[in-house]
C-alpha positions as CSV (number, residue, x, y, z in Angstrom):
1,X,64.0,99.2,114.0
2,X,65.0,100.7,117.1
3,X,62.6,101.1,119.9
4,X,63.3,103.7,122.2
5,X,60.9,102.5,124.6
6,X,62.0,98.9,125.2
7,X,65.0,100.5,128.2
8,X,62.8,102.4,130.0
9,X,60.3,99.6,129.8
10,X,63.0,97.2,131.4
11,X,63.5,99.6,133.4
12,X,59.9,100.0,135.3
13,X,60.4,96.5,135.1
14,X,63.6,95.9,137.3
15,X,62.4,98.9,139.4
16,X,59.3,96.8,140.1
17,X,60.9,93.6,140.8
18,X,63.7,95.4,143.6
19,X,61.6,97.8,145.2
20,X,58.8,94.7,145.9
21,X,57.7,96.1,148.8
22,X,57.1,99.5,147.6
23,X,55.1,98.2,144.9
24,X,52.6,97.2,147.4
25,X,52.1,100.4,148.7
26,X,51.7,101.9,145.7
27,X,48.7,99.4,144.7
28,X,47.4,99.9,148.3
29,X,47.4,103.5,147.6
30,X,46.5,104.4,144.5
31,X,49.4,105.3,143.3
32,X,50.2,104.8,139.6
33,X,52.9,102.5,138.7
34,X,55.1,104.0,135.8
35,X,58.2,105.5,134.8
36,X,57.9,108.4,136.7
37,X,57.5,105.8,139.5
38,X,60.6,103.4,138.5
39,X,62.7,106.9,138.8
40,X,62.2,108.0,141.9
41,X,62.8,104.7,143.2
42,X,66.2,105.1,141.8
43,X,66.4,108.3,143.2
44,X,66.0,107.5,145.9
45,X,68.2,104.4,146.6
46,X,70.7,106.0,144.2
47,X,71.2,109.5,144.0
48,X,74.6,109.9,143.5
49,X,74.9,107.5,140.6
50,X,71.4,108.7,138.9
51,X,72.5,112.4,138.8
52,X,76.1,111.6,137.0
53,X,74.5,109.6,134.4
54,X,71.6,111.7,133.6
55,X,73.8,114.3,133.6
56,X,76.3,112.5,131.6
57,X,73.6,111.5,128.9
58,X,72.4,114.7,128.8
59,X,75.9,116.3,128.1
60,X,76.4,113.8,125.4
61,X,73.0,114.1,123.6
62,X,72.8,118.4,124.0
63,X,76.8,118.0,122.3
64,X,75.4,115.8,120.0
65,X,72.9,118.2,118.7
66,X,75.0,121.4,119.2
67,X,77.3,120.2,116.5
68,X,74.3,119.0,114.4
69,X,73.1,122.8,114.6
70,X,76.3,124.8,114.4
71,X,78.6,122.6,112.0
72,X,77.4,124.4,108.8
73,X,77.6,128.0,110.5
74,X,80.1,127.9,113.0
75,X,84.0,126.7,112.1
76,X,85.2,125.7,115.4
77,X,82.2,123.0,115.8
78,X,83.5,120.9,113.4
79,X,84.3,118.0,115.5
80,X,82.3,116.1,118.4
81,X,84.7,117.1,120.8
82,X,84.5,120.3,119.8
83,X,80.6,120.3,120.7
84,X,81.4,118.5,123.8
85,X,84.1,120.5,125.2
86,X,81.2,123.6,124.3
87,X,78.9,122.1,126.4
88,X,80.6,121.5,129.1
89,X,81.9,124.8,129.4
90,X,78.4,125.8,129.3
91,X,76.7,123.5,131.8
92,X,79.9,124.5,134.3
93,X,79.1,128.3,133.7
94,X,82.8,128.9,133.0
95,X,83.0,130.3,129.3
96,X,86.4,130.6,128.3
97,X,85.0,133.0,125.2
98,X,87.1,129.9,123.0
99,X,84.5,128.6,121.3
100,X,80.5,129.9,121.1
101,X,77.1,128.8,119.8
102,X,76.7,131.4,116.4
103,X,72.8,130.4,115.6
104,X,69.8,131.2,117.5
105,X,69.3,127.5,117.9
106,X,72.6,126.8,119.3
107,X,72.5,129.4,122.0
């Protein structure tokens, strides 16, 4: 089975083990160590790098479920790239009117 949790898990882990000295502020402070706290380190140390892939996972996952939820209703959505080239056009605010989201879900 797959375990979604296991990367974010390694990655409060390797957060931990870089950002040592942060870690001991946190405990002095009562601050909880988590997730939440293993992403703004890398936020903060890389912000430039964070943002693209975020937003790159995010482009591929809201494609992935675009063509999921338009494929049976809408003809141009037939292919991935179709959904991704959809989404991107979306997230950009550009619209070229080529290709649009026909279910409620999909808009």
């Amino acid at each position: 089975t797959l375990r979604l949790y296991l990367p974010l898990r390694s990655l409060v882990n390797r957060t931990l083990l870089q950002y040592n000295n942060k870690t001991v502020i946190a405990k002095q402070t009562s601050v909880q160590i988590n997730s939440r706290f293993a992403i703004k380190q890398i936020m903060d140390q890389h912000a430039i790098p964070a943002i693209a892939i975020f937003t790159l996972l995010f482009l591929i996952v809201a494609s992935y479920w675009m063509q999921v939820l338009e494929r049976p209703y809408n003809e141009d959505l037939q292919k991935y790239l179709d959904a991704l080239w959809l989404v991107w056009i979306t997230m950009t605010t550009v619209g070229y009117g080529d290709s649009f989201p026909v279910t409620s879900l999909g808009r």
